[in-house]
N, CA, C and O atoms as CSV, one atom per row, in Angstrom:
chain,resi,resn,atom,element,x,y,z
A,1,UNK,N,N,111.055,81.319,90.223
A,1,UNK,CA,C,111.293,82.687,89.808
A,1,UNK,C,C,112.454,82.752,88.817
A,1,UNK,O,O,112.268,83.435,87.810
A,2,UNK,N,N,113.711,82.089,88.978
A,2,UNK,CA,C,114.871,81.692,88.215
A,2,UNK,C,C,114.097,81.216,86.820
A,2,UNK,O,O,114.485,81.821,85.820
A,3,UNK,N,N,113.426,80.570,86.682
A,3,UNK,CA,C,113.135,80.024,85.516
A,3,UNK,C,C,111.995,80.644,84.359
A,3,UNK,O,O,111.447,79.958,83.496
A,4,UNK,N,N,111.781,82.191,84.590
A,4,UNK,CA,C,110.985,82.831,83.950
A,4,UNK,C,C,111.891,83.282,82.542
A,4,UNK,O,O,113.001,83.794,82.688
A,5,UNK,N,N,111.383,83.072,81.344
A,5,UNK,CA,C,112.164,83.747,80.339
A,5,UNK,C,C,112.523,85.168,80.139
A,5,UNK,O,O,113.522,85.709,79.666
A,6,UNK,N,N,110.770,85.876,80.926
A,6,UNK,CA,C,110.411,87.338,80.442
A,6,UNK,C,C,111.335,87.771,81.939
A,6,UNK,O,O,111.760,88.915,81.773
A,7,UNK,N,N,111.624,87.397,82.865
A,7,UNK,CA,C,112.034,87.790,84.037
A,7,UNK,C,C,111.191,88.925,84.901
A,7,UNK,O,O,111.525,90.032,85.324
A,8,UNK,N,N,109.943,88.166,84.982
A,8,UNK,CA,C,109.001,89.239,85.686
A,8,UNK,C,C,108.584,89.108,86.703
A,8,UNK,O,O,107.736,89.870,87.166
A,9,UNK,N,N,109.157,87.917,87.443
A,9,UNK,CA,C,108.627,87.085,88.881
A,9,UNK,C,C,109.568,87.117,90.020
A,9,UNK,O,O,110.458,86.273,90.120
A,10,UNK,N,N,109.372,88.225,91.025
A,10,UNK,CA,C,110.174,88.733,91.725
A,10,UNK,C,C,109.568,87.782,93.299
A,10,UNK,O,O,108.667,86.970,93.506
A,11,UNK,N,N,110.287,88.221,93.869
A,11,UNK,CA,C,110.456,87.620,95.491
A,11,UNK,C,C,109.372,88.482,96.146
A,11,UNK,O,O,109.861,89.560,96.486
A,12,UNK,N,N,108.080,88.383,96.437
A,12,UNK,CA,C,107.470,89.466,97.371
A,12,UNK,C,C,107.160,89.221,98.563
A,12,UNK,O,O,107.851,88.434,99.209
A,13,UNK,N,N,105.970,89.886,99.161
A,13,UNK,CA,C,105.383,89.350,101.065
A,13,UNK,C,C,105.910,87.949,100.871
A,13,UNK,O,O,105.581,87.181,99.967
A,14,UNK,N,N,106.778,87.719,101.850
A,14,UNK,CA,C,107.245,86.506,102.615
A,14,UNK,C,C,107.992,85.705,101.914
A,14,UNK,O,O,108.340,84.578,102.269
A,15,UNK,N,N,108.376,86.458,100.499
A,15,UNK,CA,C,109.188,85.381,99.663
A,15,UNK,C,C,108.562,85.038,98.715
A,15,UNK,O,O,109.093,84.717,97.652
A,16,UNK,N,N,107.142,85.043,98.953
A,16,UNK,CA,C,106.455,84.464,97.605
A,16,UNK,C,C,106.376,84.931,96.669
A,16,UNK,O,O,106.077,86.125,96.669
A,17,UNK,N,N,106.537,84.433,95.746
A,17,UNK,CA,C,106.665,84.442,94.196
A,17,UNK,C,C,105.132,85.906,94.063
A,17,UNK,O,O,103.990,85.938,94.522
A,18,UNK,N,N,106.027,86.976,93.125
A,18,UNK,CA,C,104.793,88.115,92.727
A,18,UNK,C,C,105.445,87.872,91.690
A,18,UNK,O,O,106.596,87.437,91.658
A,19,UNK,N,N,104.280,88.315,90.139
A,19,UNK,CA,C,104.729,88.802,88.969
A,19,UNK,C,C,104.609,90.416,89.010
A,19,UNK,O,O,103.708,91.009,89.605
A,20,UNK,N,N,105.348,90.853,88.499
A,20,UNK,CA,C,105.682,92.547,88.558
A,20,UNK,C,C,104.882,92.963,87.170
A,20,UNK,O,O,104.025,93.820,87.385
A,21,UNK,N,N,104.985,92.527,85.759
A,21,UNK,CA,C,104.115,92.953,85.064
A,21,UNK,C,C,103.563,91.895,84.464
A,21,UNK,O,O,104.155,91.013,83.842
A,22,UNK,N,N,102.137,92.028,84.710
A,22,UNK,CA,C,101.463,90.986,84.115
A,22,UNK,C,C,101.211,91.022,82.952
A,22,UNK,O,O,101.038,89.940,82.391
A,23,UNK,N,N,101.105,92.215,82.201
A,23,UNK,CA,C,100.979,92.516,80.716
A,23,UNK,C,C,102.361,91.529,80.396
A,23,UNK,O,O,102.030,90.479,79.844
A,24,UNK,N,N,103.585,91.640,80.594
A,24,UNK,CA,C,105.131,91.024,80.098
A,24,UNK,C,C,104.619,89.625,80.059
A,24,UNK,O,O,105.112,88.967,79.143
A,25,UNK,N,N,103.536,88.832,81.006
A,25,UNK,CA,C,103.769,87.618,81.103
A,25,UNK,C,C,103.604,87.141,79.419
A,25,UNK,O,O,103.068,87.755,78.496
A,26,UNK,N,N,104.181,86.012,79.427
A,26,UNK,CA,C,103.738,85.290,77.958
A,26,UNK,C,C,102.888,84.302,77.823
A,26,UNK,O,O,102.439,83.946,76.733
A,27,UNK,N,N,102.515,83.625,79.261
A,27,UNK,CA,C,101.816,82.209,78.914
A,27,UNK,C,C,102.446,81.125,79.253
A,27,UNK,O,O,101.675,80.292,79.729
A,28,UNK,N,N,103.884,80.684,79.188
A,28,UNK,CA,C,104.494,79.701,78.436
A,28,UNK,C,C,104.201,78.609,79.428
A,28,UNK,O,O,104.245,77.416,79.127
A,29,UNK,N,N,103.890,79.083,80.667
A,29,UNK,CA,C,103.448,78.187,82.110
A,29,UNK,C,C,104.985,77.108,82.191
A,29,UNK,O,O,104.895,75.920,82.502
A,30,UNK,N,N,106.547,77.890,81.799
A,30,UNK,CA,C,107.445,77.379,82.567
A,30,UNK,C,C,107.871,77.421,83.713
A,30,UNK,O,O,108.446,76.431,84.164
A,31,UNK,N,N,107.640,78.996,84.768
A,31,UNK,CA,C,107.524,78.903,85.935
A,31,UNK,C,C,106.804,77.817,86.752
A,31,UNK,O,O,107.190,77.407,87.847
A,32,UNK,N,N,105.508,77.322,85.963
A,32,UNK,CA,C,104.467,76.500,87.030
A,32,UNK,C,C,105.102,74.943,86.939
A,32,UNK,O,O,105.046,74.083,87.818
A,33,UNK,N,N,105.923,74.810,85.179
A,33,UNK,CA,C,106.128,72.823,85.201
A,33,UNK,C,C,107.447,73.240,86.586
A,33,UNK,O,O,107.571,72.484,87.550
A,34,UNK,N,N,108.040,74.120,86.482
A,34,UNK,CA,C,109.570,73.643,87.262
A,34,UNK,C,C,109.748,74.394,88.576
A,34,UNK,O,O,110.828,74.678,89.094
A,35,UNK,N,N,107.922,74.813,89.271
A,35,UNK,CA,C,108.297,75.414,90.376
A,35,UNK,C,C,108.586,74.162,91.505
A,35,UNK,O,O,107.828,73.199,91.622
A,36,UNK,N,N,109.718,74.345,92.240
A,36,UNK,CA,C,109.875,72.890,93.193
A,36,UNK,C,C,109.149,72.808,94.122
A,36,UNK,O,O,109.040,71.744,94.732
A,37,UNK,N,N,108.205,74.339,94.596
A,37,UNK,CA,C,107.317,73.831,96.145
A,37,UNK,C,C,105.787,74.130,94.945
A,37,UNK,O,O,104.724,73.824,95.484
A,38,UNK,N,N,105.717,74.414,94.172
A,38,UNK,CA,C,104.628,74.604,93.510
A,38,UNK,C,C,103.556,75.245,93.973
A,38,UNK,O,O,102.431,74.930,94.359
A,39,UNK,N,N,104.515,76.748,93.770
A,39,UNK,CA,C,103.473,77.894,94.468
A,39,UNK,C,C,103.350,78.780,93.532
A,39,UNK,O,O,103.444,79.947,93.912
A,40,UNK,N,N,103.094,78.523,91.970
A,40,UNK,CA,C,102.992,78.806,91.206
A,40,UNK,C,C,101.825,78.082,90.178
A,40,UNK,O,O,101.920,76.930,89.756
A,41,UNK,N,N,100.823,78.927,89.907
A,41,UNK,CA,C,99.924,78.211,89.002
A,41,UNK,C,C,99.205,79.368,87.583
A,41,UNK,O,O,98.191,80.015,87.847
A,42,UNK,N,N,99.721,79.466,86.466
A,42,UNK,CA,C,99.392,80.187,85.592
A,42,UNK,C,C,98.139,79.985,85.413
A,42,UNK,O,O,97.665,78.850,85.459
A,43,UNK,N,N,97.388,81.103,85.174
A,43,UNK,CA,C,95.737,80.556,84.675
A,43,UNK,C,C,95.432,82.327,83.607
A,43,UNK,O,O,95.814,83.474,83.839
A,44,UNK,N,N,94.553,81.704,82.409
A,44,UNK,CA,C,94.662,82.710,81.388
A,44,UNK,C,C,94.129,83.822,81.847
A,44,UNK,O,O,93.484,83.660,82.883
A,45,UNK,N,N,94.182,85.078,81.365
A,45,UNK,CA,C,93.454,85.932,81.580
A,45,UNK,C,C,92.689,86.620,80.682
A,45,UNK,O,O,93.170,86.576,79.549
A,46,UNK,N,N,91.810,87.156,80.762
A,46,UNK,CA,C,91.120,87.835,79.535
A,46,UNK,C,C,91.512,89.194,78.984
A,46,UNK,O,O,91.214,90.178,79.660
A,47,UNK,N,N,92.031,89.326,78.042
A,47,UNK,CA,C,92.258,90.400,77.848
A,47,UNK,C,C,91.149,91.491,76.852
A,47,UNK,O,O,90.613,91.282,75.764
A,48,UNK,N,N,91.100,92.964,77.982
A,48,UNK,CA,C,90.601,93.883,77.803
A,48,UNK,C,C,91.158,95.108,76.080
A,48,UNK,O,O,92.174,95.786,76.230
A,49,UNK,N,N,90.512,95.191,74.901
A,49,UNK,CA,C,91.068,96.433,74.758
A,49,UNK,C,C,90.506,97.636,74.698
A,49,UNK,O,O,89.391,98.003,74.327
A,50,UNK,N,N,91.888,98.474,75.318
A,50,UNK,CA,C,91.220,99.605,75.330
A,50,UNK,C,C,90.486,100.680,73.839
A,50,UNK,O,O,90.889,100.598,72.678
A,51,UNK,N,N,89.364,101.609,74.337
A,51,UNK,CA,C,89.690,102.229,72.612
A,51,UNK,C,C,89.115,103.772,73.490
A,51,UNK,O,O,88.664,104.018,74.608
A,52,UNK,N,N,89.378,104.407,72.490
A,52,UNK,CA,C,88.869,105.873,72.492
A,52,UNK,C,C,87.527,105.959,71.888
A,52,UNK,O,O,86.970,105.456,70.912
A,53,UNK,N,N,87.155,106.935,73.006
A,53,UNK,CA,C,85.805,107.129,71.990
A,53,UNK,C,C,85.758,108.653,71.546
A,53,UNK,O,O,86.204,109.617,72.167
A,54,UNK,N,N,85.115,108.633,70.334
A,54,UNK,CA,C,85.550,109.472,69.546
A,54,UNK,C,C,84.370,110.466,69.292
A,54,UNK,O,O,83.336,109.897,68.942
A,55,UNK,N,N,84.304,111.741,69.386
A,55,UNK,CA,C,82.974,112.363,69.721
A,55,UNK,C,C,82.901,113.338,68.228
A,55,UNK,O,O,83.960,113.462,67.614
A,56,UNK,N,N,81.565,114.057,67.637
A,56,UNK,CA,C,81.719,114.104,66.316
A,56,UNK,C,C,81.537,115.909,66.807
A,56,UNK,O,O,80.611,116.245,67.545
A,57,UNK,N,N,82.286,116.656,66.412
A,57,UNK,CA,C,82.091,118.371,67.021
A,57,UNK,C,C,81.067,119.296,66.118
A,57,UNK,O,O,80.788,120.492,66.188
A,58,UNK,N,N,80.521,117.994,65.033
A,58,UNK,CA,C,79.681,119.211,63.693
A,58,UNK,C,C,78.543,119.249,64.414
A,58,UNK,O,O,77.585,119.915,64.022
């Protein structure tokens, strides 16, 4: 958790490692090389975008 750059990996249920915003994460998978019990494993996610849809009033 110490070793996050974005600082988004808080202490949760029982101690274990939660990320608080997953949008903040970056990728860099330094939490996972230097977790010491290795309860940490980054895996990509897909990202969604959102859009508006846009309706025509004529």
């Amino acid at each position: 958790m110490a070793f996050c750059p974005q600082k988004i990996i808080k202490p949760g249920k029982d101690a274990k490692p939660e990320i608080l915003d997953k949008d903040g994460c970056v990728g860099c998978r330094f939490c996972e090389m230097h977790c010491p019990d290795f309860a940490i494993t980054v895996s990509e996610r897909k990202f969604y975008q959102r859009t508006l849809l846009e309706t025509d009033d004529d």
